[in-house]
C-alpha positions as CSV (number, residue, x, y, z in Angstrom):
1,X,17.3,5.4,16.4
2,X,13.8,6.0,17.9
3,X,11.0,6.2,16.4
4,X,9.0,9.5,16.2
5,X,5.0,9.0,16.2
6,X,3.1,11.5,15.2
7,X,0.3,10.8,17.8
8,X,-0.1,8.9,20.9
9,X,-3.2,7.2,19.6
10,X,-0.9,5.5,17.0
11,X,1.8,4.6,19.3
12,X,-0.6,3.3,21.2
13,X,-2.3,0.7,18.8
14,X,1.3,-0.3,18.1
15,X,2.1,-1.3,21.4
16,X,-1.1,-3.0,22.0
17,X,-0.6,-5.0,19.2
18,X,2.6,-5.6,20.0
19,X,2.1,-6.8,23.5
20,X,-0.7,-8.7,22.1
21,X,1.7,-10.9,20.2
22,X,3.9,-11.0,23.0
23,X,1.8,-12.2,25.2
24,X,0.4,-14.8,22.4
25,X,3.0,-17.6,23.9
26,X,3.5,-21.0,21.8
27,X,1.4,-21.1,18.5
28,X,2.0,-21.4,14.7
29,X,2.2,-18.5,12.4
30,X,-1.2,-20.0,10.8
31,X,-3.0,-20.3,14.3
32,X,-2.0,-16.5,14.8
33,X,-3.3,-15.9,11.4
34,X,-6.6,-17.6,12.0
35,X,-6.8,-15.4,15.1
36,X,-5.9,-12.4,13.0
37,X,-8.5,-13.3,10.1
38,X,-11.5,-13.6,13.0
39,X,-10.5,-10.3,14.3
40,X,-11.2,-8.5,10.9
41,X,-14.7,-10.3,10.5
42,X,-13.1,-12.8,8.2
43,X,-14.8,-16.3,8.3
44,X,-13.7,-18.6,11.3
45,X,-14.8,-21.1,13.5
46,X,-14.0,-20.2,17.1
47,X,-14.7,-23.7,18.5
48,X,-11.7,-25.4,20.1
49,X,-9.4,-22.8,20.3
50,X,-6.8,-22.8,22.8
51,X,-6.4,-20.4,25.5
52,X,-3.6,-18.5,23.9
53,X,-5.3,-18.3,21.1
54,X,-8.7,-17.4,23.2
55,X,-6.5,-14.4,24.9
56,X,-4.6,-13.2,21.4
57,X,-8.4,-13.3,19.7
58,X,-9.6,-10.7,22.3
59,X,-6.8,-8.5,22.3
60,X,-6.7,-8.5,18.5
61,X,-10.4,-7.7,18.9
62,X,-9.9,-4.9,22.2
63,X,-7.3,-2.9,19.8
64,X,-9.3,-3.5,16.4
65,X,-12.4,-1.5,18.8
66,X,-9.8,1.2,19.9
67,X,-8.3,2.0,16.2
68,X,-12.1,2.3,15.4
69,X,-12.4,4.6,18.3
70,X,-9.7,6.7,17.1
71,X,-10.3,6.8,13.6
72,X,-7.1,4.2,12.8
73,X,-9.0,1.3,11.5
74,X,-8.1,2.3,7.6
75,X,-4.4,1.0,9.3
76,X,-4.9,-1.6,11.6
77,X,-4.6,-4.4,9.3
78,X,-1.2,-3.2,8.0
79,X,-0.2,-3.2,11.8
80,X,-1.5,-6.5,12.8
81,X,0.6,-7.8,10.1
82,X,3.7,-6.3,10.8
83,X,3.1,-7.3,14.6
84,X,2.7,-10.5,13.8
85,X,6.1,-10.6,12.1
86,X,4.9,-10.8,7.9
87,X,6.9,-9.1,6.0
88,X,4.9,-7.8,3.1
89,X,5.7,-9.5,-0.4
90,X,6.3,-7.2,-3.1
91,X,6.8,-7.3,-7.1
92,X,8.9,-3.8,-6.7
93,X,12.1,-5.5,-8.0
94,X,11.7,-5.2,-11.5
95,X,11.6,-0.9,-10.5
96,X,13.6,-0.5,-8.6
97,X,16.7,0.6,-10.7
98,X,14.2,2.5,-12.9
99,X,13.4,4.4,-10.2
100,X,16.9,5.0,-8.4
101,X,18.0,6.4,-11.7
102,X,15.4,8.7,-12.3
103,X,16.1,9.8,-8.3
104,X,19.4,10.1,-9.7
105,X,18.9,12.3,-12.3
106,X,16.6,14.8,-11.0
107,X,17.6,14.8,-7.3
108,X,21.0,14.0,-6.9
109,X,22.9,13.3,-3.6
110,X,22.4,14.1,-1.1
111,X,19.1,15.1,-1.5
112,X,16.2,14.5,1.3
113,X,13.9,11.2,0.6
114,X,11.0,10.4,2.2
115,X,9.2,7.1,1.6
116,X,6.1,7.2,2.3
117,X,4.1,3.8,3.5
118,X,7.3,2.9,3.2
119,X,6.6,-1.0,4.9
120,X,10.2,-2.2,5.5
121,X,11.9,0.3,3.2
122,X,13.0,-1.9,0.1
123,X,12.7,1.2,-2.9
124,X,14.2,3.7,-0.7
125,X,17.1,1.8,0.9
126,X,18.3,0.6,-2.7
127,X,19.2,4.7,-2.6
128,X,21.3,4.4,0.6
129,X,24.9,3.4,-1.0
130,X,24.1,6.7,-3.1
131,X,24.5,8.6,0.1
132,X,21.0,10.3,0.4
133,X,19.2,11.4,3.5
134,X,16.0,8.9,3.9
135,X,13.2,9.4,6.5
136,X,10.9,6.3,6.0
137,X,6.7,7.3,7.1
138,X,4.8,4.0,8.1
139,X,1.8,3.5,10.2
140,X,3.3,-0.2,11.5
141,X,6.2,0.5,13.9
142,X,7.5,-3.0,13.3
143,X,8.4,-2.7,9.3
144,X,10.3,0.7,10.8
145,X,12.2,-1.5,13.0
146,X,12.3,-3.6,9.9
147,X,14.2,-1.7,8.0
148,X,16.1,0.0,10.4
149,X,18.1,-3.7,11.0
150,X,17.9,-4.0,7.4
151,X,19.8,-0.8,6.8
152,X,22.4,-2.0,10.1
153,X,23.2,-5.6,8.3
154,X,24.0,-3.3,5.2
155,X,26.1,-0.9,6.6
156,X,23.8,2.1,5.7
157,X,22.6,2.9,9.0
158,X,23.9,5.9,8.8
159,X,21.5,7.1,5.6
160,X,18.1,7.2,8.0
161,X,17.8,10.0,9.2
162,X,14.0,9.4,10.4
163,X,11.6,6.6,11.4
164,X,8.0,8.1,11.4
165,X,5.3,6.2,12.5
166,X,2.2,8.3,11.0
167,X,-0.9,7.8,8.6
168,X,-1.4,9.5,5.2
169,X,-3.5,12.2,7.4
170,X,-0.2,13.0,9.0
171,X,0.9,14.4,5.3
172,X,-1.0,17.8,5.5
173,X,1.1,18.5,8.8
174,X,4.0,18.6,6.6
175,X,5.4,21.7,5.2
176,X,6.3,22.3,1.4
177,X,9.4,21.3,0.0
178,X,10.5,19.7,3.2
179,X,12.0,16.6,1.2
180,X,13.6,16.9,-2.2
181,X,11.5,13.5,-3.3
182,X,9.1,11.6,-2.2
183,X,7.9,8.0,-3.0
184,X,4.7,6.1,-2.5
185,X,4.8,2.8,-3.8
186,X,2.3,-0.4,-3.0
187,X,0.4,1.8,-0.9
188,X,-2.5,3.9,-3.0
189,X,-3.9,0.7,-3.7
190,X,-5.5,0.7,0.1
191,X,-6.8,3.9,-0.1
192,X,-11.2,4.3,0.1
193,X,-12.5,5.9,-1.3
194,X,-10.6,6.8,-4.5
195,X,-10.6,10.4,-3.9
196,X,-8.5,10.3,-0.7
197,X,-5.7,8.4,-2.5
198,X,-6.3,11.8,-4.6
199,X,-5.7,13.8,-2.4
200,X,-2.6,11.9,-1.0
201,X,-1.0,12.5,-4.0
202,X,-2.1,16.1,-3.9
203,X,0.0,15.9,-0.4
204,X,2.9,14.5,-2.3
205,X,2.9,16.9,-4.7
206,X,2.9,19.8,-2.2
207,X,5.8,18.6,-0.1
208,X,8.3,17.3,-2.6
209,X,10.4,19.9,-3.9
210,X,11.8,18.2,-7.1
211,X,10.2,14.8,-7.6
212,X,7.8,12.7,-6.8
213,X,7.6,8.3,-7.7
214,X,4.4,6.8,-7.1
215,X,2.7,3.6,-8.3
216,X,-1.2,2.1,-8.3
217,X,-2.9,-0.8,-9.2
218,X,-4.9,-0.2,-12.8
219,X,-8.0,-0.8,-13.3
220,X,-7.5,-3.6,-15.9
221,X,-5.2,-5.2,-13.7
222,X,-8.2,-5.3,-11.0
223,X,-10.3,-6.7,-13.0
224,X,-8.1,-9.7,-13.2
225,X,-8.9,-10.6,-9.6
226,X,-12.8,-10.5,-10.7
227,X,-13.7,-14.4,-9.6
228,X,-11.0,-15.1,-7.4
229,X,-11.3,-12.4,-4.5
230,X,-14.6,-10.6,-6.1
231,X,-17.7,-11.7,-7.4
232,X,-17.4,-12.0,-11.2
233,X,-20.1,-9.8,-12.8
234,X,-20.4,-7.3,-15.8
235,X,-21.8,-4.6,-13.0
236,X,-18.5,-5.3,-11.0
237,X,-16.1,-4.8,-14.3
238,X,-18.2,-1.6,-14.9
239,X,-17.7,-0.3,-11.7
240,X,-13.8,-0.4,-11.9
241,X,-13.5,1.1,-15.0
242,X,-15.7,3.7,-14.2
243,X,-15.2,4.9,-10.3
244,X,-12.2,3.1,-10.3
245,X,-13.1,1.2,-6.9
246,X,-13.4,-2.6,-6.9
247,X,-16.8,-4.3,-5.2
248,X,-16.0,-5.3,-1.3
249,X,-14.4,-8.5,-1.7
250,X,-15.6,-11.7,-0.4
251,X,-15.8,-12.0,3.0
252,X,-13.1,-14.4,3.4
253,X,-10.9,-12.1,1.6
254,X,-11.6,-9.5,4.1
255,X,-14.6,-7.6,2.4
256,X,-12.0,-4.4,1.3
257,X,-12.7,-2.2,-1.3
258,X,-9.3,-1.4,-3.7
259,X,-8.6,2.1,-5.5
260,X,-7.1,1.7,-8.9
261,X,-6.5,4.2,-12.1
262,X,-6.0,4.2,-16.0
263,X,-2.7,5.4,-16.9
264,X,-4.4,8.6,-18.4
265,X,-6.4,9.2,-14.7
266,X,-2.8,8.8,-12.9
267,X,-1.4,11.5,-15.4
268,X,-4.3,13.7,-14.7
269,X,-4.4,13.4,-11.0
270,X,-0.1,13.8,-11.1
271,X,-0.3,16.9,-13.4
272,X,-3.1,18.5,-10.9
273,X,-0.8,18.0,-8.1
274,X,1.2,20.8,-9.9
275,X,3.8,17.6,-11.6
276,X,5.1,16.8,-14.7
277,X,4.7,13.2,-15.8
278,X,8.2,12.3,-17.0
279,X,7.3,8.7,-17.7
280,X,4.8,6.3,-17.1
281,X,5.9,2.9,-16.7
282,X,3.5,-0.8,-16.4
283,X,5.3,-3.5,-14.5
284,X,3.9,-6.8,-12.7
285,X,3.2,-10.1,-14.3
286,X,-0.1,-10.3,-16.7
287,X,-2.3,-12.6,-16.3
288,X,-4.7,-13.7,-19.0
289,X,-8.1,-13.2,-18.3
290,X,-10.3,-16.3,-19.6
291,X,-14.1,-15.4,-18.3
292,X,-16.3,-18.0,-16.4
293,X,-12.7,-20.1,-15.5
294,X,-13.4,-19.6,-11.7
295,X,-16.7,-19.3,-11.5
296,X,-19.0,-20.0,-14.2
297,X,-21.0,-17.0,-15.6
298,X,-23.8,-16.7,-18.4
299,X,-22.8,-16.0,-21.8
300,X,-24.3,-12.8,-22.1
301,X,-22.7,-11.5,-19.0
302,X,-19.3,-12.6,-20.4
303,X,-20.0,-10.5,-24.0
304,X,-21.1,-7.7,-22.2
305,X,-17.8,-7.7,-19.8
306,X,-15.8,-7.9,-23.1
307,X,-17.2,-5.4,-24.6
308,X,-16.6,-3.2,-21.5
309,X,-13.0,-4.3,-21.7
310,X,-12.6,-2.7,-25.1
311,X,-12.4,0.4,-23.8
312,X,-9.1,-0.1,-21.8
313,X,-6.7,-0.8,-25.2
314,X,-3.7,0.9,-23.7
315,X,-0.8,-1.7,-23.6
316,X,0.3,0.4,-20.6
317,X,-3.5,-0.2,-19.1
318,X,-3.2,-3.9,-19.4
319,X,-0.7,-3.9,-16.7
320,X,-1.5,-4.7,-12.5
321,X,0.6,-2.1,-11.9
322,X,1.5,1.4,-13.3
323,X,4.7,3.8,-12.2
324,X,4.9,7.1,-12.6
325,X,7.9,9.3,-12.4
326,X,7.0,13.0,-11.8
327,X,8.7,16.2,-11.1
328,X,8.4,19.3,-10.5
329,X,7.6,22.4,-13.1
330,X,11.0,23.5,-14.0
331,X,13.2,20.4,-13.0
């Protein structure tokens, strides 16, 4: 099956980064990486490189400038990695038969899926067997590919009925109801600033016509990476809980700034897409957070980031991630 972009730009940056990987002859999968890292502005020293790596460097660097150029660079990252053959790593297991019930129940078979950011299709071909119609929406043409080999080894070719290689921008062109559900999942995290990964669901809302499954990272759950990717500070933790955006990381973590919710926010924002909030639903592994363990931090600093913590009690709050399970009025 081909792939259909939804601009040349995109199909472009693809195949840049595509041939730049190609073209990247014998190295390791770390030496790519280091190559990959210096690209994004990520600490590096560029000293004794060799000439493959020399060449990948600059063409990593040539498409980085053109996805700026075109106003791609929120996705580039995403498709360096799936160039570069990484498959993303994912905690979605534990949902995934929460959510192919719910599809289940409100959508049944064969109703029209589309899984949006879909990486290499993991939630939406656990609905294949089922006998729905999926059309999969990534920005990285490689986890398309992905998942269409993915969906050959199984048998289930025959349940993709699209490969879309298009951005969250590509949502509004869209019409309503064309799909009877969508999913976003491991995606809204990556959205800056918060209010775009707002409006994406907003999209979601509009063009699914019976439900809609969509995850984000909490706030709480953020503020568990505080002094491993982030500078530990009570000014940090007070930002997340109150704009819901994390402090640019460190530098070597690639400086990005995260979106996150409380479980009440993701109601709010689901129920002003025009959805009803079936369930809510915290998943991932909790981590206990023990202040000044990676970096150490005066006392005060530490009593005034518990005290900020007080206000996310919600045992649903306390999780990385939170599910929701929407649908439409009337379904």
């Amino acid at each position: 099956m081909d792939i259909c972009y939804h601009s040349q730009e995109l199909a472009e940056l693809n195949r840049r980064l595509r041939e730049a990987y190609t073209r990247a002859g014998e190295m390791s999968a770390q030496q790519a990486r280091a190559c990959r890292r210096m690209a994004a502005g990520m600490p590096g020293s560029r000293t004794g490189l060799s000439a493959a790596q020399a060449e990948l460097l600059a063409r990593l660097e040539a498409a980085i400038e053109f996805a700026r150029a075109e106003g791609l660079d929120s996705v580039v990252g995403w498709c360096m990695a799936a160039a570069q053959g990484e498959i993303p790593e994912g905690d979605l297991a534990p949902i995934i038969p929460i959510i192919a019930e719910f599809v289940r129940e409100c959508a049944p078979a064969p109703a029209r899926v589309l899984d949006v950011g879909a990486g290499t299709g993991s939630a939406s071909l656990a609905l294949a067997a089922d006998g729905y119609e999926l059309s999969l929406l990534d920005p990285a043409a490689v986890f398309l590919e992905t998942a269409q080999k993915m969906a050959e080894e199984e048998g289930e070719a025959g349940s993709i009925r699209a490969l879309i290689c298009a951005t969250f921008t590509d949502l509004e062109k869209l019409e309503p109801g064309s799909y009877d559900v969508c999913l976003c999942l491991r995606s809204l995290l990556y959205v800056h600033p918060r209010r775009e990964a707002e409006e994406i669901l907003l999209q979601l809302g509009r063009i699914a016509a019976k439900a809609v499954v969509v995850d984000v990272a909490s706030k709480y759950g953020l503020v568990l990476q505080l002094g491993k990717e982030f500078d530990m500070s009570a000014q940090a933790v007070e930002q997340i809980l109150t704009d819901g955006t994390t402090p640019a990381a460190r530098p070597e973590h690639g400086g990005v700034v995260y979106s996150c919710f409380s479980s009440d926010e993701l109601g709010e924002v689901a129920r002003h897409a025009g959805l009803t909030v079936r369930r809510l639903v915290g998943y991932g592994i909790t981590e206990t957070l023990e202040l000044g363990q990676a970096e150490p931090i005066p006392a005060d600093e530490a009593q005034r980031i518990e005290a900020l913590l007080q206000t996310e009690k919600r045992m649903l709050d306390t999780f990385p991630s939170i599910l929701a399970l929407c649908t439409r009025p009337g379904d």
